[in-house]
N, CA, C and O atoms as CSV, one atom per row, in Angstrom:
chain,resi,resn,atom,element,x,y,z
A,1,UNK,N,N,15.782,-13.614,4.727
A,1,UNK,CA,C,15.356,-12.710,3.672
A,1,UNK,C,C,14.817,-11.433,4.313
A,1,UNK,O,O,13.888,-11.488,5.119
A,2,UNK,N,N,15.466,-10.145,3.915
A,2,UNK,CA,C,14.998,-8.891,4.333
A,2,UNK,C,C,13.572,-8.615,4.012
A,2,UNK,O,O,13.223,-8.942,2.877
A,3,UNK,N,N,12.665,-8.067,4.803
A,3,UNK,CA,C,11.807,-7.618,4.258
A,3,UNK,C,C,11.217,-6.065,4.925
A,3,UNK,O,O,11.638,-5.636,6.000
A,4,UNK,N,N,10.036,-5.231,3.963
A,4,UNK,CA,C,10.238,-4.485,3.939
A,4,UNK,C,C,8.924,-3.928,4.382
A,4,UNK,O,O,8.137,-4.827,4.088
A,5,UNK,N,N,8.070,-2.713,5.056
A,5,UNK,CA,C,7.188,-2.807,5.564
A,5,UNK,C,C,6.610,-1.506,4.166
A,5,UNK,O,O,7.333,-0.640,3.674
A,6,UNK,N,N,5.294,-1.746,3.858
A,6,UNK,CA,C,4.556,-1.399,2.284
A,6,UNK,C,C,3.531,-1.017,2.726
A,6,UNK,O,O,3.504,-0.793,3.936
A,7,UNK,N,N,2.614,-0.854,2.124
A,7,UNK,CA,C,1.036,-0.397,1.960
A,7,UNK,C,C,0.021,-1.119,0.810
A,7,UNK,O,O,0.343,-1.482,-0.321
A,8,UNK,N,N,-0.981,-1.189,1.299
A,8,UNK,CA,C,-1.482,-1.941,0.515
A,8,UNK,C,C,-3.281,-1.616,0.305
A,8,UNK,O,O,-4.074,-1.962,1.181
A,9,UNK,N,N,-3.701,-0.966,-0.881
A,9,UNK,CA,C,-5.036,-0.823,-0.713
A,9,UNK,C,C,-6.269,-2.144,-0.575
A,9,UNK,O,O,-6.564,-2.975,-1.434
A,10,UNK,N,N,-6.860,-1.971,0.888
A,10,UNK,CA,C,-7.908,-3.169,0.556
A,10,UNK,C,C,-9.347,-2.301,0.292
A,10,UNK,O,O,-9.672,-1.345,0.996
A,11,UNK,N,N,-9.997,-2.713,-0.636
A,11,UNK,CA,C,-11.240,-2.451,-0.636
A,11,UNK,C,C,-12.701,-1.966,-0.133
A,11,UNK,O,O,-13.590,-1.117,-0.207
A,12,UNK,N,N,-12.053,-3.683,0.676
A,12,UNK,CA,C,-13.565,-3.867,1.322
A,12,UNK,C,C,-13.373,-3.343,2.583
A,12,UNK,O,O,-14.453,-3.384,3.172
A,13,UNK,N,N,-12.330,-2.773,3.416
A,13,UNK,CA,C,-11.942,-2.193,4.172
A,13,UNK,C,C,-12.224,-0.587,3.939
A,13,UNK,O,O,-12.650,0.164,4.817
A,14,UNK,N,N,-11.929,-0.232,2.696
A,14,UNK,CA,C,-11.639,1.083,2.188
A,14,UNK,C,C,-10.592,1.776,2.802
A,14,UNK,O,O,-10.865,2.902,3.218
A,15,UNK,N,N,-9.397,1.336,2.960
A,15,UNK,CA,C,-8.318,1.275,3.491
A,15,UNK,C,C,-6.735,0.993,3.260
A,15,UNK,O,O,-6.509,-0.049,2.645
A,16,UNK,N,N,-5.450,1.858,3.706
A,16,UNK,CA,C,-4.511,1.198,3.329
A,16,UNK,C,C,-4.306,0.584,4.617
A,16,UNK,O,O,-4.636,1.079,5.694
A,17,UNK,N,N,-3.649,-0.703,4.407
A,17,UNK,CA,C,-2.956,-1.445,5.862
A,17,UNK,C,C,-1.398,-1.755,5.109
A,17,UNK,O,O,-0.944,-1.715,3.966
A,18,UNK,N,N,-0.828,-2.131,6.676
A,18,UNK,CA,C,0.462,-2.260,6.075
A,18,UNK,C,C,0.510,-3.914,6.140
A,18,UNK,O,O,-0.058,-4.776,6.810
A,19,UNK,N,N,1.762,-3.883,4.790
A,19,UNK,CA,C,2.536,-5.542,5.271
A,19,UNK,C,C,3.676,-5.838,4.692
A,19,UNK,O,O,4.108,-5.133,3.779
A,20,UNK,N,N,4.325,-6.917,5.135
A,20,UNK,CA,C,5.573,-7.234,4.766
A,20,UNK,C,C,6.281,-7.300,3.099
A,20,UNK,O,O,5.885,-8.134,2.284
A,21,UNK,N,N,6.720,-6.891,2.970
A,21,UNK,CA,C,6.723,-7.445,1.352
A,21,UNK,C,C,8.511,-7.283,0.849
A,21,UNK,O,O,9.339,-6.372,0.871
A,22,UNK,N,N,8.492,-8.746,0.409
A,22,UNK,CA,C,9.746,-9.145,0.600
A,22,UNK,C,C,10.855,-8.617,-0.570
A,22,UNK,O,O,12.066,-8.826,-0.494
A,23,UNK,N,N,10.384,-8.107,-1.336
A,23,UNK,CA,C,11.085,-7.716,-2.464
A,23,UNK,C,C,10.703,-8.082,-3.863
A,23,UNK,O,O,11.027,-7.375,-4.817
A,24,UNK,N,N,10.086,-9.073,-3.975
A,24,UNK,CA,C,9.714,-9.953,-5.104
A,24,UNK,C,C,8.660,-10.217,-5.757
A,24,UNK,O,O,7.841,-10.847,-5.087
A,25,UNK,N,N,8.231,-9.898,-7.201
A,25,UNK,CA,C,7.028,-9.729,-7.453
A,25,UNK,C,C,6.290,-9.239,-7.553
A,25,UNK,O,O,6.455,-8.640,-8.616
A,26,UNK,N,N,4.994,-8.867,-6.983
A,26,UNK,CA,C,4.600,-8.086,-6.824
A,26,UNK,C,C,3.213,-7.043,-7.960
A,26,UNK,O,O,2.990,-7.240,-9.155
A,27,UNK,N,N,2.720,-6.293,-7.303
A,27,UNK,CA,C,1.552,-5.389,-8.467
A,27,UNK,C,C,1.922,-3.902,-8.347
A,27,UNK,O,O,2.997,-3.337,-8.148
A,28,UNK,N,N,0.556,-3.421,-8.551
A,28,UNK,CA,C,0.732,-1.655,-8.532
A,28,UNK,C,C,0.070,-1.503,-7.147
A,28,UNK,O,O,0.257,-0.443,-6.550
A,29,UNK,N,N,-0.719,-2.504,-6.557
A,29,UNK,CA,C,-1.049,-2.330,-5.621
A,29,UNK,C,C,-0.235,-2.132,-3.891
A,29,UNK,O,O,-0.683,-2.295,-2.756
A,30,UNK,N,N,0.899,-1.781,-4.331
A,30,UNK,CA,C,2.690,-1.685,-3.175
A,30,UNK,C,C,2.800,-0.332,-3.479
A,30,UNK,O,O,2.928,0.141,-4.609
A,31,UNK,N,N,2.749,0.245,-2.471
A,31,UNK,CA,C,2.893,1.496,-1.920
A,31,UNK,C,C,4.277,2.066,-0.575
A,31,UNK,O,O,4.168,2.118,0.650
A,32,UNK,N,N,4.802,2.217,-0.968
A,32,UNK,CA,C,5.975,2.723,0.095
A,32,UNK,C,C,5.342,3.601,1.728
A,32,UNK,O,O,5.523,3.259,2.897
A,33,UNK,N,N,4.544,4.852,1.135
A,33,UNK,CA,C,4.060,4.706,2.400
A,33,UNK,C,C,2.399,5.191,2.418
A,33,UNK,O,O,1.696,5.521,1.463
A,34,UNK,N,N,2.093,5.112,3.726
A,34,UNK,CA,C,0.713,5.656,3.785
A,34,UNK,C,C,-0.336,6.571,2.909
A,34,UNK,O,O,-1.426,6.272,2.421
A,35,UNK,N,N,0.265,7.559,2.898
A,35,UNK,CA,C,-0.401,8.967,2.314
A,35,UNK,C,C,-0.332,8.749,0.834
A,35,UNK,O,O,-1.157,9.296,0.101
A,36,UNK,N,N,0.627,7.966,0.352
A,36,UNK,CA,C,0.990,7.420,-1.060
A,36,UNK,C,C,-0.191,6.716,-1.492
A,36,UNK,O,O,-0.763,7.061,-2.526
A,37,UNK,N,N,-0.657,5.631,-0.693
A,37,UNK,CA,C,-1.440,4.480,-0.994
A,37,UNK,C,C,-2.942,4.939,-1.109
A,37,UNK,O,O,-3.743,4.633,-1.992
A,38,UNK,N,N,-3.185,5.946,0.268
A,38,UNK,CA,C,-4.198,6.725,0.257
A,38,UNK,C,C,-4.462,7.609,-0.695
A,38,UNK,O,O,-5.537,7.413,-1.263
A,39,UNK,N,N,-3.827,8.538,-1.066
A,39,UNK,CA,C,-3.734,9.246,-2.023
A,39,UNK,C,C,-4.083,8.966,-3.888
A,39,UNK,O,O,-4.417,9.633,-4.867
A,40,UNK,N,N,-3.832,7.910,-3.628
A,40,UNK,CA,C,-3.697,7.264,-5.327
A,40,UNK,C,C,-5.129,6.539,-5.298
A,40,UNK,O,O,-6.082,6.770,-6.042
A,41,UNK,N,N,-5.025,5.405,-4.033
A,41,UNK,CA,C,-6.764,4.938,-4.051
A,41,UNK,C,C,-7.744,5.462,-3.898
A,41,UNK,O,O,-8.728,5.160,-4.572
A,42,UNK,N,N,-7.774,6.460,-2.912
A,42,UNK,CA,C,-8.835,6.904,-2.300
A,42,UNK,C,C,-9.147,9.111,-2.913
A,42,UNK,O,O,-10.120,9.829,-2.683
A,43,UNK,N,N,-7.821,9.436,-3.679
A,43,UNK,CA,C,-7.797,10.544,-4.004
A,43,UNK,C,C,-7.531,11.187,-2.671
A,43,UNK,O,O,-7.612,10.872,-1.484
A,44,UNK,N,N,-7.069,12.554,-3.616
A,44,UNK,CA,C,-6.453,13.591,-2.731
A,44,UNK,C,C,-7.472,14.293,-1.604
A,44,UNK,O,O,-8.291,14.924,-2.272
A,45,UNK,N,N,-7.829,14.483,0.072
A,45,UNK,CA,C,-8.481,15.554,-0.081
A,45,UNK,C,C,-9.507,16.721,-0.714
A,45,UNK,O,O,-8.893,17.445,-1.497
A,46,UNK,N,N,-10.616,17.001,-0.596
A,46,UNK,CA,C,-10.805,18.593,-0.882
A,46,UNK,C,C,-11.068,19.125,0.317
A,46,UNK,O,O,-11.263,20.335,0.426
């Protein structure tokens, strides 16, 4: 089974990390890439 490398906001980290994610299932919490995951959890910059 292919899988695919994602983003993922953790919390208690205050952080995106990456991980495998196989295609299936899944939340809103799957992010394609970095700046994406960051961006949406943590807001843009000022």
């Amino acid at each position: 089974m292919k899988h695919y490398g994602r983003y993922v906001y953790q919390p208690g980290l205050s952080n995106c990390i990456r991980f495998s994610y196989f295609g299936n299932g899944g939340n809103f919490n799957n992010f394609l890439t970095y700046n994406d995951c960051k961006e949406f959890c943590m807001g843009k910059p000022k």
